[in-house]
DOPAMI-556441 format. One record per residue (C-alpha): residue number from 0; x, y, z. Coordinates in Angstrom, 3 decimals. Last residue first. Layout:
R    n        xx        yy        zz
R  NUM         X         Y         Z
...
! end
This chain:
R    n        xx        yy        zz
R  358    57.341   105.040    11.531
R  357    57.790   106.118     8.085
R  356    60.224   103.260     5.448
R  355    60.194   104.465     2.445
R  354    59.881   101.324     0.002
R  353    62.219   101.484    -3.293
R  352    60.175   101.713    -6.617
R  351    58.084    99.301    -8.781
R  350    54.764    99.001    -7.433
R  349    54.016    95.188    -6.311
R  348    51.687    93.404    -7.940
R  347    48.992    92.052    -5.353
R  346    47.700    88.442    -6.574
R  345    44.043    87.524    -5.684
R  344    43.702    84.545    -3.320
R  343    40.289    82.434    -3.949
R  342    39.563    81.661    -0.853
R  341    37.098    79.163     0.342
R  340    36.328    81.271     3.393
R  339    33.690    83.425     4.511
R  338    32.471    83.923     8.143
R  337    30.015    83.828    10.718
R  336    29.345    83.797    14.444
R  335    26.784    83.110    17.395
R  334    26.868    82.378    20.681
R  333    25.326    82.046    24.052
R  332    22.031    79.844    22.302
R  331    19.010    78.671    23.799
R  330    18.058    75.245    23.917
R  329    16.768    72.268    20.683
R  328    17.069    75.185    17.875
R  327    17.263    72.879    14.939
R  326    19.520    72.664    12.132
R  325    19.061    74.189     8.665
R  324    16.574    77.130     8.957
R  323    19.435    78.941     9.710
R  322    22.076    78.412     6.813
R  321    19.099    79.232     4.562
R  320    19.137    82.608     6.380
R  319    23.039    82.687     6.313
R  318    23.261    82.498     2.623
R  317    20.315    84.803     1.894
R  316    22.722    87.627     4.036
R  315    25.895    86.619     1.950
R  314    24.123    86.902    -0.894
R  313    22.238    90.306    -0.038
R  312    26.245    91.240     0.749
R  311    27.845    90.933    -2.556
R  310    30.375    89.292    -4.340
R  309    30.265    85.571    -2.582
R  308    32.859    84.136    -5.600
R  307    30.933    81.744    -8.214
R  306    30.752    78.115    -7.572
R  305    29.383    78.556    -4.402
R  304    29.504    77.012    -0.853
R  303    26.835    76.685     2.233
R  302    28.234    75.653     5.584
R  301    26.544    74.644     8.781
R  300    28.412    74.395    11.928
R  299    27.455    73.554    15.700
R  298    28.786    74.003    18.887
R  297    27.413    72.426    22.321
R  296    28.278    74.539    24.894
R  295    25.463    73.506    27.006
R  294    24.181    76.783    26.407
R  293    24.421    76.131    22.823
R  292    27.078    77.685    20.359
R  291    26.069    78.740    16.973
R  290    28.399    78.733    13.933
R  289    27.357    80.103    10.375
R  288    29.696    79.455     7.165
R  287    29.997    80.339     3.663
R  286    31.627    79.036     1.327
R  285    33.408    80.882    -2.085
R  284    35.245    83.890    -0.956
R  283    37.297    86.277    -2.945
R  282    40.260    87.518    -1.636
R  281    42.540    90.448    -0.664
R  280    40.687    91.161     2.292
R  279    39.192    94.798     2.982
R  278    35.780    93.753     1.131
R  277    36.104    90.582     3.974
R  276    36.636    92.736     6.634
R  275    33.603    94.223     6.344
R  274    31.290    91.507     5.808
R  273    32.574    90.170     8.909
R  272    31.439    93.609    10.740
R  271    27.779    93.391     9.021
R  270    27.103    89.776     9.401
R  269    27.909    90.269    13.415
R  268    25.734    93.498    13.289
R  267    22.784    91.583    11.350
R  266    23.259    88.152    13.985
R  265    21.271    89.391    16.982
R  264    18.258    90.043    14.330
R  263    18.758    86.206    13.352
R  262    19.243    85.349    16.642
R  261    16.109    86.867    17.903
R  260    13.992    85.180    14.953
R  259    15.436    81.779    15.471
R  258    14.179    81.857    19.161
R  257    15.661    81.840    23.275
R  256    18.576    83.918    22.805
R  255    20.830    83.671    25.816
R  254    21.740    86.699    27.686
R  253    25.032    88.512    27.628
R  252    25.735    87.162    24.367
R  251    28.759    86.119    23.045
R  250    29.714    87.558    19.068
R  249    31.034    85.863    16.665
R  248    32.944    87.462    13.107
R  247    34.713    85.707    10.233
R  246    37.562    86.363     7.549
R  245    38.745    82.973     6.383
R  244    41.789    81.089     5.633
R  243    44.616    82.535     6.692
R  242    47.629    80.859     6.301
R  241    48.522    79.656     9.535
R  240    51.771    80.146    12.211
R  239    52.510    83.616    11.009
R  238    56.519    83.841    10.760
R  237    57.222    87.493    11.398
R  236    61.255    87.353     9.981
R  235    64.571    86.807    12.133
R  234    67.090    89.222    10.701
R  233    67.653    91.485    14.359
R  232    70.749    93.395    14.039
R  231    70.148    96.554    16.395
R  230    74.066    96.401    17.103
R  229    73.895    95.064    20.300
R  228    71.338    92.443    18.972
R  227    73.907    90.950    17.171
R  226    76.956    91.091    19.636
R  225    74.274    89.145    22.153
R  224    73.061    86.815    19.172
R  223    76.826    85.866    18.205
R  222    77.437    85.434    21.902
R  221    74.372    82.878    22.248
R  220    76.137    80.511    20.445
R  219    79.222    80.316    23.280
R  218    78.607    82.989    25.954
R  217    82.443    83.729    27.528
R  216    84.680    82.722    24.081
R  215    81.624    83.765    21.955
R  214    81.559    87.047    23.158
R  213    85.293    87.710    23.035
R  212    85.359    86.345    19.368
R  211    82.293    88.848    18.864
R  210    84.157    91.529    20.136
R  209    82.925    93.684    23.593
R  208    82.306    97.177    23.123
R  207    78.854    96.829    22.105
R  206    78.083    94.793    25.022
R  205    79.399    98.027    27.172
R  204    76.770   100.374    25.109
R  203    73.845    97.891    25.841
R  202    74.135    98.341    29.873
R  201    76.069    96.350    33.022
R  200    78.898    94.212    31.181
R  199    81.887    94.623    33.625
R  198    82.550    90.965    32.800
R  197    81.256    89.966    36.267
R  196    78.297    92.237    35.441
R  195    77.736    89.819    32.462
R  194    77.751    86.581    34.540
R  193    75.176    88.240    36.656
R  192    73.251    88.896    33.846
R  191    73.709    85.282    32.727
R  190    72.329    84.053    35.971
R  189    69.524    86.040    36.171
R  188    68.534    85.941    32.618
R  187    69.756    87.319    29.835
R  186    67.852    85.931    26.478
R  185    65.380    89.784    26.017
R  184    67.849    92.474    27.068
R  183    66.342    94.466    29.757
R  182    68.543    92.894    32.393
R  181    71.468    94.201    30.002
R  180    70.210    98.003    31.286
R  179    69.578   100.076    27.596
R  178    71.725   102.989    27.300
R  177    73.603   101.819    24.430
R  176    70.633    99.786    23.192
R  175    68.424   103.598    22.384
R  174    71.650   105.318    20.953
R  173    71.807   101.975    18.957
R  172    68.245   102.230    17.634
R  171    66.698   106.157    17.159
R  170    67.815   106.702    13.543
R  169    65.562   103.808    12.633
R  168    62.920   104.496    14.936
R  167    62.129   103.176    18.261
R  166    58.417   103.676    19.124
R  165    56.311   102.948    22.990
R  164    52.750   102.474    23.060
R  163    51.197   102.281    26.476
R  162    48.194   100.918    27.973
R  161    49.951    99.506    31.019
R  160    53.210    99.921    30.213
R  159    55.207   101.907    28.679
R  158    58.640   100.016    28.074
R  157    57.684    96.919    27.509
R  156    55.815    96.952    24.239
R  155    59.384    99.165    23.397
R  154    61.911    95.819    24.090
R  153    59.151    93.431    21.868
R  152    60.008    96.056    19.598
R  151    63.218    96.177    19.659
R  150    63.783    92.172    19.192
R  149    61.245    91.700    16.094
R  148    62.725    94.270    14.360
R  147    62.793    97.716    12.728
R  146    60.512    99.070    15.882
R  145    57.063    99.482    17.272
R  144    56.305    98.642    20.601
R  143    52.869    98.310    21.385
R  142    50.786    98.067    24.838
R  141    47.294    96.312    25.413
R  140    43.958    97.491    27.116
R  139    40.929    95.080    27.459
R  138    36.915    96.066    26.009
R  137    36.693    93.774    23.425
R  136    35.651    95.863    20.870
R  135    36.636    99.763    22.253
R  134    39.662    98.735    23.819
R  133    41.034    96.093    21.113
R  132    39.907    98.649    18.046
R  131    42.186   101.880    19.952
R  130    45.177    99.666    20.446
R  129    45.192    98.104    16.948
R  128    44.364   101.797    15.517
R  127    47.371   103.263    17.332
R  126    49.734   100.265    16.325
R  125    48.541   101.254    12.759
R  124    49.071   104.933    13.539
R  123    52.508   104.182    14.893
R  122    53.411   101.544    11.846
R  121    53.181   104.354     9.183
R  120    51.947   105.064     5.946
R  119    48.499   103.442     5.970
R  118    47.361   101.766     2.794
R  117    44.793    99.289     5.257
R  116    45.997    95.625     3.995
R  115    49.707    96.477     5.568
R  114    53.470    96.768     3.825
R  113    56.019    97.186     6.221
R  112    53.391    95.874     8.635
R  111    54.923    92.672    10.077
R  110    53.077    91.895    13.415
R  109    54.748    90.332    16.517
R  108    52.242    88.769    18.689
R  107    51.165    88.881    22.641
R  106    48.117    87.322    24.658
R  105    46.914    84.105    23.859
R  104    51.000    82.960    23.281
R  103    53.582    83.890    20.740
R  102    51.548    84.614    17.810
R  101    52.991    85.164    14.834
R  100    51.011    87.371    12.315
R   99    51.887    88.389     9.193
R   98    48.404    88.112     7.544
R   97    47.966    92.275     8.154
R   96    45.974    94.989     9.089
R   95    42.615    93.976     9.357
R   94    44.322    90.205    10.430
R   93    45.522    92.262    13.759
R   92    41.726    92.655    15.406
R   91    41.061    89.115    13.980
R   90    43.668    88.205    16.284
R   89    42.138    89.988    19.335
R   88    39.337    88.395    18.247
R   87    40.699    84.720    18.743
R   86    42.354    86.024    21.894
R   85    39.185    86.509    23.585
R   84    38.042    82.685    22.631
R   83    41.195    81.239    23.793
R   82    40.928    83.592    27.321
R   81    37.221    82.319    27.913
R   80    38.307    78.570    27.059
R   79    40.978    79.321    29.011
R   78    39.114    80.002    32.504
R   77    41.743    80.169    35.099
R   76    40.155    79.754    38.675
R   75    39.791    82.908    40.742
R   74    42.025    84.095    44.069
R   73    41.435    87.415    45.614
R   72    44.367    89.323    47.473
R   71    43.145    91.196    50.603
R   70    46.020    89.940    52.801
R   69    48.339    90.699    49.853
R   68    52.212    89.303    50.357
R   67    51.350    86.055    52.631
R   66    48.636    85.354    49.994
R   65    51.221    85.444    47.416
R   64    53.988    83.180    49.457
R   63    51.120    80.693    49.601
R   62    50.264    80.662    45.793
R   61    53.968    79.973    45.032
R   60    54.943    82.639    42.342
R   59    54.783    81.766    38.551
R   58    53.210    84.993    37.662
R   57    54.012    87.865    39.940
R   56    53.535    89.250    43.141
R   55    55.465    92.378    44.622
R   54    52.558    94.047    46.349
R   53    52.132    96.611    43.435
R   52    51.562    93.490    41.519
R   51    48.274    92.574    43.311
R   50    47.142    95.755    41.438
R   49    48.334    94.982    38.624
R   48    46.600    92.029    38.454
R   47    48.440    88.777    38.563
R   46    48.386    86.102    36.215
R   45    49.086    82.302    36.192
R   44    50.033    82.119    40.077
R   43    51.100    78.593    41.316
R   42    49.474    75.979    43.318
R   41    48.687    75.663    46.908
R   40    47.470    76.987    50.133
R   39    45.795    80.364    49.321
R   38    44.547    79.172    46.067
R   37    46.394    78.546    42.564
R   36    45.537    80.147    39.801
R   35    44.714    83.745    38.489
R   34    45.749    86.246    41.314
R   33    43.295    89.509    41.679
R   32    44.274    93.130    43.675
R   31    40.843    94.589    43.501
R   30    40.786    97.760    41.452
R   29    37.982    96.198    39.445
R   28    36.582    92.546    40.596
R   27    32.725    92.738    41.318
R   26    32.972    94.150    37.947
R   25    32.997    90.383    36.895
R   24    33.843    89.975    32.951
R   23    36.167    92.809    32.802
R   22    38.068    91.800    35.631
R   21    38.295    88.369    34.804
R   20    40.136    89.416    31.331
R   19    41.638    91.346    33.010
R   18    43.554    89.146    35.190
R   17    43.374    86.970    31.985
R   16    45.330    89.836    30.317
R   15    48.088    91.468    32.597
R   14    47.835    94.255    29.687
R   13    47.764    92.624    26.859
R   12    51.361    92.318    24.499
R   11    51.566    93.808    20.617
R   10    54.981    93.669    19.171
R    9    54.972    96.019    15.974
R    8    57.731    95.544    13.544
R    7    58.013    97.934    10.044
R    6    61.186    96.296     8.554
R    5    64.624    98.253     7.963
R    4    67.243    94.632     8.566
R    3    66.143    92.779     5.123
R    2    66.860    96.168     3.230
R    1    70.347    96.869     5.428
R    0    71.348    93.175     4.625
! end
């Protein structure tokens, strides 16, 4: 079990993301404490900025009892079309590196990277890169925890945060539990933890101490998880929820392009970074296909497939010219994207040889 156990994890979670998310997209909003839902006489938080949260408020807290916290606290509807369409890339952003994705909600995923698309030797710098790629493209922060498995590292994205990035390595793991608070442990809630304390259970190191039969007498199922995850013993595997499919690219526009000509120029870069990740893919693509969404939000597709694989970018570029002059440009446009799909999956053989493990 010690090969299945060793895995290279990374958890990645965004920073209080659709607070930042509105944030980012009104200025109007930075260093202002900001609650997503809800208004100051009904409904629930969503989000909270972390600036409201230095006033104690949280998500799922009563609207009303957050106003009464933050005098100055500003309320904005939840746009999810905005946060769907942010965590798309985001996702893209982790497809570079890997297809073992499993996404847990818009704005966390676990990542498998023992082995990764890129060649690079260790989780950290690939965590590092994810980090650095989400800032600089989309413009958010996020923290990482990298561990062996899925349950440390979502522990370590955690334990720096904001904009953190936080590593538990191999030899690192049960000296890391032992002193870990049970509060901290991800399944104990408030009423189990107080259970726990009742049991003079307060940190990792006294769950350790406790038998599985004793466990199981006091927790039932869930014991054989608690004496499990005591121990670092995490086998649950990065499930992605899709195959992927495609490698794309889309890009929404500040301003609305008004002509063919000036979303054709707008769409070079956007042809450029899809084009990109599809030479670091390990397929070869046989459609592809050009999206455009209206200012009415209106979204249309046109695809163009091949018999022969897309192996070079002057065909890819022809492709999404004649893909252009095929539907007409009744308003201006807010976006526009590409990509390549149709895959024709090429088979990776492995190298013979056991698989260091560097974090």
């Amino acid at each position: 079990m010690e090969k299945e156990r060793e895995r290279k994890i990374i958890h990645v979670d965004m920073d209080a993301f659709y607070a930042s998310v509105e944030q980012m997209d009104f200025p109007d909003l930075k260093d202002k404490p900001v609650a997503v839902g809800g208004n100051r006489q009904r409904g629930v938080v969503a989000a909270a900025s972390y600036e409201a949260r230095k006033y104690g408020i949280h998500s799922a807290m009563p609207s009303k009892l957050a106003a009464s916290k933050c005098k100055d606290l500003v309320f904005v509807k939840p746009r999810f079309d905005r946060y769907r369409e942010l965590s798309h890339l985001i996702r893209e952003i982790f497809y570079r590196y890997t297809d073992l994705v499993e996404p847990l909600s818009l704005d966390e995923a676990y990542l498998d990277v023992t082995e990764n698309k890129m060649g690079i030797s260790t989780a950290t710098d690939i965590a590092i890169e994810i980090k650095k790629a989400i800032k600089s493209e989309i413009g958010l922060t996020a923290s990482a925890g990298v561990s062996i498995n899925k349950f440390l590292a979502k522990i370590a994205s955690d334990y720096r945060k904001p904009d953190g990035i936080f590593i538990i390595k191999p030899h690192q793991v049960l000296s890391f539990i032992e002193q870990l608070p049970i509060e901290k442990f991800f399944g104990v809630g408030k009423k189990t933890a107080e259970k726990m304390h009742r049991l003079n259970i307060k940190t990792g190191a006294d769950l350790q101490a406790k038998s599985l039969k004793e466990l199981v007498k006091h927790f039932g199922k869930q014991g054989r998880y608690f004496y499990s995850v005591s121990r670092g013993e995490d086998y649950r595997k990065v499930n992605p929820n899709r195959i992927r499919k495609s490698v794309g690219a889309e890009n929404t526009f500040s301003i609305s392009l008004k002509t063919k000509s000036a979303i054709l120029e707008a769409l070079q870069p956007i042809a450029e970074k899809c084009w990109k990740r599809y030479k670091q893919s390990d397929a070869n693509a046989h459609t592809i296909t050009l999206k455009v969404k209206f200012d009415d939000f209106k979204q249309i597709t046109r695809s163009k497939s091949f018999e022969e694989a897309i192996y070079s970018a002057a065909i890819f570029d022809q492709g999404l010219e004649s893909l252009m002059d095929s539907f007409e440009l009744y308003q201006s446009v807010r976006l526009v994207g590409c990509s390549l799909s149709n895959f024709e999956i090429e088979e990776k053989i492995a190298e013979n040889g056991q698989l260091t493990l560097r974090f």
